[in-house]
C-alpha positions in Angstrom: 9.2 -11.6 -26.9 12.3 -12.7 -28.4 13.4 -11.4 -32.3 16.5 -13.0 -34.0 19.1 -10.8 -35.7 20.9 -11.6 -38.6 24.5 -10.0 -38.3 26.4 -11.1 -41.1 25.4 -15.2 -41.2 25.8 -14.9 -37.5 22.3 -14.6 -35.9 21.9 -13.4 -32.2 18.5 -13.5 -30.3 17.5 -10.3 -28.3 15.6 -10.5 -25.4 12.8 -7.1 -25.6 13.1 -5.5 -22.5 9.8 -5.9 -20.0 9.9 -2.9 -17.4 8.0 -3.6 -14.3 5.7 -0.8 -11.9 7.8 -0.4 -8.3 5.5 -2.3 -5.7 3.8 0.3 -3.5 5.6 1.0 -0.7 4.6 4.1 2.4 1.4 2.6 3.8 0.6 1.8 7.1 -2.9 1.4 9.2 -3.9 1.9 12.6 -7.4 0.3 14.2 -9.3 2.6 16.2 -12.3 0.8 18.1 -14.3 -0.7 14.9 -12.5 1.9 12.1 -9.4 1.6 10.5 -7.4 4.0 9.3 -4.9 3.6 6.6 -1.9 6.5 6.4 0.1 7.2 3.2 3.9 8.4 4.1 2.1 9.0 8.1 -0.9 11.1 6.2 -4.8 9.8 6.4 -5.4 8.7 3.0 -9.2 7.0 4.1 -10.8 5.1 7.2 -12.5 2.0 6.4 -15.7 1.3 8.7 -18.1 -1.5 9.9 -18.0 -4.7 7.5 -15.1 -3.2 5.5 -12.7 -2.7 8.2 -13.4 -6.1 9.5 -12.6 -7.6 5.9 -9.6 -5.6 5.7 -7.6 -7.1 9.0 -9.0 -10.2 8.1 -7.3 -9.7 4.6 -4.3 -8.1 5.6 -3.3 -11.3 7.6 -3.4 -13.3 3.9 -2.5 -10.6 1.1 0.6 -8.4 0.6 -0.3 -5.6 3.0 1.6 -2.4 0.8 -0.6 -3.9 -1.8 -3.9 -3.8 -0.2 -4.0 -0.7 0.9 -2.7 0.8 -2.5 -6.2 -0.9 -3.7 -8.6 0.5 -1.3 -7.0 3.9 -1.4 -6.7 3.7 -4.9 -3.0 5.2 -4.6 -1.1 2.7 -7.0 1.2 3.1 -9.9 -0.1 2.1 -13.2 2.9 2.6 -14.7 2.3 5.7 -17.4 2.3 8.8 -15.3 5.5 10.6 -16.4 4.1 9.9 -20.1 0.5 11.6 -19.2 2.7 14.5 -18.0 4.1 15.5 -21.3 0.9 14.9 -23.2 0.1 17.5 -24.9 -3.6 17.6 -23.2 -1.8 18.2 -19.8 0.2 20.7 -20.8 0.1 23.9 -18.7 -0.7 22.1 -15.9 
């Protein structure tokens, strides 16, 4: 989005500022006979079994691999948890 200022018969565009969510970063996965087990900073965060470990190494060859296991974990940023810490509905906690 880009507004236009008018500063004395001068005008100046401004550019809004777009802040981005840090890629996920930490993961790792190790394959255990048919299982595979995906760590989070070298904790278990879940094991993937039968047809959803195989279509998980035969993803992880094609897709960002920090990515896909944020997904299947469901340990991603969305980009509003320091805001739902100081709403007032998670106060006390």
């Amino acid at each position: 989005m880009v507004q236009i200022g008018n500063l004395g018969g001068r005008r100046r565009a401004r550019v809004a500022s777009v802040r981005r969510v840090p890629s996920p970063h930490g993961f790792d996965h190790v394959a255990r006979g048919e299982d595979v087990v995906i760590t989070h900073h070298g904790r278990p965060a879940t094991t993937l079994r039968g047809r959803r470990a195989a279509e998980f190494l035969a993803d992880v060859q094609t897709e960002d691999p920090q990515e896909l296991m944020a997904r299947l974990t469901g340990n991603y940023r969305r980009g509003n948890e320091r805001q739902a810490r100081r709403h007032p509905r998670n106060s006390g906690r």
